[in-house]
C-alpha positions in Angstrom: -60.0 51.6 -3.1 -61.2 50.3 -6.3 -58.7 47.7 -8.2 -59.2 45.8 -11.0 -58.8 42.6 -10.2 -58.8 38.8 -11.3 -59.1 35.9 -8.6 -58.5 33.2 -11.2 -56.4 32.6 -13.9 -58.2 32.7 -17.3 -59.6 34.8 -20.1 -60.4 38.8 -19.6 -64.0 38.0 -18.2 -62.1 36.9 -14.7 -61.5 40.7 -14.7 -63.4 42.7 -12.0 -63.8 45.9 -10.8 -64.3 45.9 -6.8 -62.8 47.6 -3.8 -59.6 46.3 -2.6 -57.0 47.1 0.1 -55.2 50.3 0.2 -51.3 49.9 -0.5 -48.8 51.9 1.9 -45.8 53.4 0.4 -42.7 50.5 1.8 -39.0 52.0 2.1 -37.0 53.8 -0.5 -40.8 53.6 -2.4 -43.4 56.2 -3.2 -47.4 55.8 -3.1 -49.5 57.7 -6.0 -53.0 58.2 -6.2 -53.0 56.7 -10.2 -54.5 58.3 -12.9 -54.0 56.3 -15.4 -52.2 52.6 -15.8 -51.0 50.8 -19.3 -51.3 47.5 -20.3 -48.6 45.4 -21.0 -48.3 41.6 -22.7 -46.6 40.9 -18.8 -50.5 41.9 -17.4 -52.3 39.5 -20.0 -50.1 36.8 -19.8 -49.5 36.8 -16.0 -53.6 37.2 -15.8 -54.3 34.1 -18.8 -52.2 32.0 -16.0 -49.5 31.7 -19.2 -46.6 32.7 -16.7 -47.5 31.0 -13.2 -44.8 28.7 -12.8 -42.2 31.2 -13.2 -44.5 34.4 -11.3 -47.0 33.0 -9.6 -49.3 35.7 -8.4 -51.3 35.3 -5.0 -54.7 35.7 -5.9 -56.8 37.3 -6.2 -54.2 40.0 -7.9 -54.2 43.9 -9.2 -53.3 43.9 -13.2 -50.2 46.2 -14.1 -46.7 47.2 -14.0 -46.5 50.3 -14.7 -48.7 53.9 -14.0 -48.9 57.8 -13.5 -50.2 59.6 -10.8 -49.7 62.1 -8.0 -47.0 60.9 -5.2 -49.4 60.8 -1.8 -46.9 59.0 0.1 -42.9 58.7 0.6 -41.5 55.6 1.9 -38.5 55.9 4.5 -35.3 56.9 2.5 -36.5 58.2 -0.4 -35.2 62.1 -1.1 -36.0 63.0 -4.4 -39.9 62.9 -4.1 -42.4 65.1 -2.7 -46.0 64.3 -1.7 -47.8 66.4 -4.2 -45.0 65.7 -7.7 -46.4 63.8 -10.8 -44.8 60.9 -11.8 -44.4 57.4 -13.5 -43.0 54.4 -13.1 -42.9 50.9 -12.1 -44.4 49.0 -9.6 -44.5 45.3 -7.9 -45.1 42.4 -10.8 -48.8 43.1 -11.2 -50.2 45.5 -8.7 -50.9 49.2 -10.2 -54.0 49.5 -12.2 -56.0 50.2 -9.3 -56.5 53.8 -7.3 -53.7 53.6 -5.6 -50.1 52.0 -6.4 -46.5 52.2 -5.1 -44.0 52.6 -7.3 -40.4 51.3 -6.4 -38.7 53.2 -9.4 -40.2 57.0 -10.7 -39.3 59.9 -12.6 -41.0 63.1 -13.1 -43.6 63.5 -15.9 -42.1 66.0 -18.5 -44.6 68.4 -19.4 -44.8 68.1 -23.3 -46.5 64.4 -22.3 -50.0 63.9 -21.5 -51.0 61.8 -19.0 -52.0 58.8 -21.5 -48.7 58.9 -22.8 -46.7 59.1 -19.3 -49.2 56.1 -18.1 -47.4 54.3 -21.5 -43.9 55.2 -21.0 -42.8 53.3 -17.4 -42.4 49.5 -18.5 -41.9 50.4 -22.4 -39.2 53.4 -21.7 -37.1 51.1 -18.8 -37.0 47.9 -21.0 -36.1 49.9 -24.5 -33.1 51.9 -22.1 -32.2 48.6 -20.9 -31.5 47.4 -24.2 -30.1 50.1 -25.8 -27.9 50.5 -22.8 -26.9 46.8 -23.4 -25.6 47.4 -27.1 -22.5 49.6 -26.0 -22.2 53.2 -28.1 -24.1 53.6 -31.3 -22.4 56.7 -32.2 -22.6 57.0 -35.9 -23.6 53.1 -36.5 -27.1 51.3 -38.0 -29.1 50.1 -35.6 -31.3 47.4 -36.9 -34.8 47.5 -34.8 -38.0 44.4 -35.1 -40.8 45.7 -34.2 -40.0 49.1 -34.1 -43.0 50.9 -34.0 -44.8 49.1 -31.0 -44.1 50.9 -27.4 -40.6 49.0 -27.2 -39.4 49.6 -30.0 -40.4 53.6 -30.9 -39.1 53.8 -27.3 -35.7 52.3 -28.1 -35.6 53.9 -31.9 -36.0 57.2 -29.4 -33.2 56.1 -27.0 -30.8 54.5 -30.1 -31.3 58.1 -32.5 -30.7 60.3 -29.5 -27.6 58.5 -29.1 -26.1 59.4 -32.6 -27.2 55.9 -34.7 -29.1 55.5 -37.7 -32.2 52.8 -37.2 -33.7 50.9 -39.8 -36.9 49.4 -37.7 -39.7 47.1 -39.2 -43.2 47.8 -39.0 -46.4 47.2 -40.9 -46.5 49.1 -44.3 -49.5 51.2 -42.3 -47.3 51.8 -39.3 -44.3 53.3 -42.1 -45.2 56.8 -41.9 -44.9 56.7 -37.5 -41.5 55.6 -38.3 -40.7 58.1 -40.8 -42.1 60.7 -38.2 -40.0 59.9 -35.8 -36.7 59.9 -37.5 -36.3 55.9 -38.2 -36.0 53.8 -41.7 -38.9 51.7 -42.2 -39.3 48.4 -43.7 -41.0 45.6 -43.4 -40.5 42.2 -41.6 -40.8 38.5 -42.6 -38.9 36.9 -45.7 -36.3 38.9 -47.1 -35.3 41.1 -44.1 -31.9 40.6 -44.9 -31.8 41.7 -48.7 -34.1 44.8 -47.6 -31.5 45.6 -45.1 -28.7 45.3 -47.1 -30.5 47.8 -49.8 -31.4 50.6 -47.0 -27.7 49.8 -45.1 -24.9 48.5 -47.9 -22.1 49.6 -45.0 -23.9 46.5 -43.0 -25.5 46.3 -39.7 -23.9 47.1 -36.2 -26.4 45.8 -33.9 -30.1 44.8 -33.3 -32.9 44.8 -31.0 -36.4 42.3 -31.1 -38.4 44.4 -29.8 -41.6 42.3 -30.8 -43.0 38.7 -31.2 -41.4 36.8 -34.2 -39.8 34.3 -35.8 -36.8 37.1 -36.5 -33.8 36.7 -34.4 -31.6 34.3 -36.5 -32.1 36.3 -39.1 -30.9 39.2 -37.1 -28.2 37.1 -36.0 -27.2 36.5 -39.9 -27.3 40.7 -40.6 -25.4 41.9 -38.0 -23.3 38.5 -38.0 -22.6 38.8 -34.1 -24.8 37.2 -31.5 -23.0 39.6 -28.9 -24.4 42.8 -30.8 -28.0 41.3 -31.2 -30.7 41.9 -28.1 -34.2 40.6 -27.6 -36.7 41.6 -25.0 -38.7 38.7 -26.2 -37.1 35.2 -27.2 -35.5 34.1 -24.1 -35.3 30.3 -25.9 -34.0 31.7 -28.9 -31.6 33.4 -27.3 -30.5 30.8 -25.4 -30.0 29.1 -28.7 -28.3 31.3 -30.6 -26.1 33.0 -27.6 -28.0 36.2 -27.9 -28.4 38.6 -24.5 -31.8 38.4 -23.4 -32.6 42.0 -21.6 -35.6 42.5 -19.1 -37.1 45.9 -17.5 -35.1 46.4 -14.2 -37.5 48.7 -11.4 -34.4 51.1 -12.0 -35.3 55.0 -11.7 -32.1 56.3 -13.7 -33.5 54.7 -16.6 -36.4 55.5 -16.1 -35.0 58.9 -16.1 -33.2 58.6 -19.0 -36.8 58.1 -21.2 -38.0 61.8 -19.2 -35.2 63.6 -20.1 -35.8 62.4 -23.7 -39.2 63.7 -23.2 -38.3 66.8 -21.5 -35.6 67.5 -25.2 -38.8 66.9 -27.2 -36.9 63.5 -28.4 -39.3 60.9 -27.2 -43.5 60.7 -26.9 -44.8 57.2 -25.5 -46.8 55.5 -28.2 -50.7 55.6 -27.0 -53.2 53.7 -29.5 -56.6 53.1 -26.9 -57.5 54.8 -23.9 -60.5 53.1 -22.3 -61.6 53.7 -18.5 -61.3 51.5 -15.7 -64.9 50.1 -16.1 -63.3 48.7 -19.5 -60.7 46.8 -18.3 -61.6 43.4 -20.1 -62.0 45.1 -23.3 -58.5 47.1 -23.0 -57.0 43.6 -21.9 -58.7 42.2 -25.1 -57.4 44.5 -27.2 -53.7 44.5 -26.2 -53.8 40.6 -26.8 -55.1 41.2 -30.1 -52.0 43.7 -31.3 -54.2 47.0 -31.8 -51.5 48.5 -30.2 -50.7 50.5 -26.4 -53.6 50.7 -24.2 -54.0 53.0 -21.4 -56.5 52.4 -18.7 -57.6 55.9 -17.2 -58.9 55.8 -13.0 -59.7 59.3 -12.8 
């Protein structure tokens, strides 16, 4: 099949294109012939050699976590897949952005998404659920959001306003309007969060998410003024710190669930900035390291 693949650690040149060994569809798994995979900071970082020590890959290794595609194969145990249903989901650590992938949680692809935006929606959609699931009932209550319009966070903003809460999320002034769009207050990050906050939310803050690379979360600590109703997805040492709950994606199919039924309501549509082909897999690596945004990497 062809893979992208790497077999060093190091910049996107040690990307490849080149045939690699089929996958098999394991136990209480599902095999798809992929469409289309995203890339997440997990692919660049594990690729850059940034993450060995804690996931060392065995190399040379497939790039990705997450993808779309047509089920080909059902693993022993599974009941609610066919060979021939559409789905997305998760896969191994890095193994899907390659012809074939197998995927150990799925869901079916609603059909208001395209296939970019399903390809978007596995690792984004089960770490936002995670977190929002981790903040307890946000029925009526502000939701404070960093990075709110990147794939975690509009994912979560989806998640939290579905679930009866108001969320204020930061953004870049360009990326205010998305926000808007999609139901959210926007602001902006860096120095005076708090007095913004307090302006847009005078009742106060109930609970927030990092949902993107900053230098944020005491701050958010300070505005909600609990370190039990603050979450990051990103700043495992700050948390540590500051006795905030750190929340990862889990290869969980109910969540992943949870993000289709969204979908299927009309209530949540991935975030898709790029779509490059396969062939361009340095330059959609290159990009996602740079911040332009969610990249989708299309195999068919």
């Amino acid at each position: 099949m062809r893979a992208a693949r790497f077999h060093r650690y190091g910049d996107p040149d040690v990307l490849i294109v080149e045939e690699a060994t089929e996958p098999h569809a394991a136990a209480d798994s599902v095999r798809i012939k992929v469409q289309a995979a995203s890339v997440n900071p997990i692919d660049y970082l594990l690729r850059a050699g940034v993450l060995q020590e804690m996931l060392p890959l065995a190399l040379p290794a497939i790039p990705g976590r997450d993808a779309v595609g047509v089920i080909d194969e059902v693993g022993e145990g599974v009941s609610n897949a066919s060979v021939g249903d559409l789905v997305f989901g998760l896969g191994g650590v890095s193994d899907t952005t390659a012809e074939f992938a197998v995927l150990t949680a799925w869901s079916a692809v609603p059909s208001g998404w395209s296939i970019e935006q399903a390809a978007a929606a596995g690792l984004a959609s089960a770490t936002a659920a995670g977190a929002i699931n981790a903040l307890g009932d946000l029925t009526g209550r502000t939701l404070l959001i960093e990075g709110a319009s990147g794939a975690v966070g509009s994912a979560a903003a989806a998640f939290a306003l579905a679930a009866g809460a108001r969320v204020i999320g930061t953004a870049r002034p360009a990326n205010h309007h998305y926000l808007t769009d999609i139901g959210a207050v926007a602001t902006t990050y860096g120095p005076g969060l708090a007095e913004r906050v307090t302006a847009l939310a005078p009742e106060g803050v109930h609970a927030a998410l990092q949902a993107a690379p900053s230098a944020s979360l005491p701050d958010l600590v300070t505005i909600v003024g609990n370190p039990s109703r603050v979450v990051t997805v990103i700043d495992r040492e700050g948390a540590a710190r500051l006795g905030v709950r750190v929340v990862d994606a889990e290869n969980d199919s109910a969540l992943l669930e949870q993000a289709a039924d969204l979908g299927r309501r009309g209530l949540y549509t991935p975030r898709v900035d790029h779509v490059l082909p396969l062939a361009s897999i340095r330059q959609a690596h290159e990009l996602a390291a740079s911040g332009a945004g969610k990249i989708v990497a299309t195999l068919t």
